[in-house]
C-alpha positions as CSV (number, residue, x, y, z in Angstrom):
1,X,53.1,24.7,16.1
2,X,50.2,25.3,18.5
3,X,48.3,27.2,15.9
4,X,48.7,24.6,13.7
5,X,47.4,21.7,15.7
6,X,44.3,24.1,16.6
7,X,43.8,25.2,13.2
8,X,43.8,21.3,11.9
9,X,41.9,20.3,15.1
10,X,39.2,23.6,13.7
11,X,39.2,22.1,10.7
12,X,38.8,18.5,10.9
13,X,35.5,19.9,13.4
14,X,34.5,21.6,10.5
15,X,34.3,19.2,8.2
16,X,32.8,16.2,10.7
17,X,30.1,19.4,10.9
18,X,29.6,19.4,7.3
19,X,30.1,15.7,6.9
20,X,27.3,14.0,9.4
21,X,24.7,15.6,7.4
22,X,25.7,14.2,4.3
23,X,26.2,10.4,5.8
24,X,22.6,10.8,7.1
25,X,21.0,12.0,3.7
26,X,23.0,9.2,2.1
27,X,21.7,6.8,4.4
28,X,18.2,7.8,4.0
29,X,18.5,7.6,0.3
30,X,19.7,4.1,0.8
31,X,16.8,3.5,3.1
32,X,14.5,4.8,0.6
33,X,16.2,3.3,-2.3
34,X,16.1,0.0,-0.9
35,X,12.0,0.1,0.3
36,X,11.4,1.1,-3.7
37,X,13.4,-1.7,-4.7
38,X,10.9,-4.1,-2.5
39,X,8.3,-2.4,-3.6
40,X,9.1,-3.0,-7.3
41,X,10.0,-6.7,-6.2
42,X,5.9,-6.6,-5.0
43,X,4.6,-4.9,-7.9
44,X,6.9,-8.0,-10.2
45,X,5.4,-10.8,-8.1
46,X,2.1,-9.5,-8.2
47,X,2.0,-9.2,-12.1
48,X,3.2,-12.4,-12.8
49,X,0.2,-13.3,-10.4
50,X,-2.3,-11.4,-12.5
51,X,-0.2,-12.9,-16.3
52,X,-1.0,-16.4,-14.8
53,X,-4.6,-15.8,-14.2
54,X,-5.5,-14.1,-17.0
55,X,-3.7,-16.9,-18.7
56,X,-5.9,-19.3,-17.3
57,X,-8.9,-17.2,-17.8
58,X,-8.1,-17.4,-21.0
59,X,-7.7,-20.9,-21.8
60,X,-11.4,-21.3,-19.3
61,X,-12.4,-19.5,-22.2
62,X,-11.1,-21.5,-24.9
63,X,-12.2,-24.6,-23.3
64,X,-16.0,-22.5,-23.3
65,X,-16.0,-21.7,-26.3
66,X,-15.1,-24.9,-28.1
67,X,-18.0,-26.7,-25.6
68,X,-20.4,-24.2,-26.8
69,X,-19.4,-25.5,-30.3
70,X,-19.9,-28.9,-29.4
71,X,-22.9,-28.5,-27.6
72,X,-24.2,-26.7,-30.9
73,X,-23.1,-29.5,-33.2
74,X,-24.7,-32.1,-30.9
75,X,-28.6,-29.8,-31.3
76,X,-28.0,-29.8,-34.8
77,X,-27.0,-33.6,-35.0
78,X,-30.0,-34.3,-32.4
79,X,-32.5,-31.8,-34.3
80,X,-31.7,-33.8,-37.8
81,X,-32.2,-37.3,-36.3
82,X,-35.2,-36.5,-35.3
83,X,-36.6,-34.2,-38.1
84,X,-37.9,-38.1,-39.6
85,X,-40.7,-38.8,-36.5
86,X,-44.1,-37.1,-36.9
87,X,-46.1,-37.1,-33.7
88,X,-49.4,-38.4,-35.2
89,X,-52.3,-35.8,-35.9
């Protein structure tokens, strides 16, 4: 019976040996696991930040453009209104 104990008691050593390893490469995989889920969470947030100001860069440009084509319109209105007066000679 005394054999037995020692050989279960050698045993059950044996395997916490094997064992503690394992729980502390599991647990730095969780560690590691969880800083590149955060640093996925960053990388999200931050390109939503950059989709919202290129979407706003892109409607400054819109609103640009279509002054530009106002600004045009108005010259070629003003140019044509005034095409009629001759500065005298």
């Amino acid at each position: 019976m005394g054999r037995i104990i020692a050989f279960c008691f050698s045993a059950l050593f044996s395997l916490l040996f094997v064992c503690n390893p394992v729980s502390f490469a599991a647990d730095s995989d969780a560690a590691a696991a969880q800083q590149q889920s955060a640093a996925a969470s960053n990388i999200t947030e931050t390109m939503g930040t950059i989709q919202s100001i290129t979407a706003q860069t892109s409607q400054g440009a819109n609103q640009t453009a279509a002054s530009i084509g106002n600004l045009a319109q108005l010259a070629a209105d003003l140019r044509r209104s005034v095409a009629d007066f001759k500065l005298p000679a």
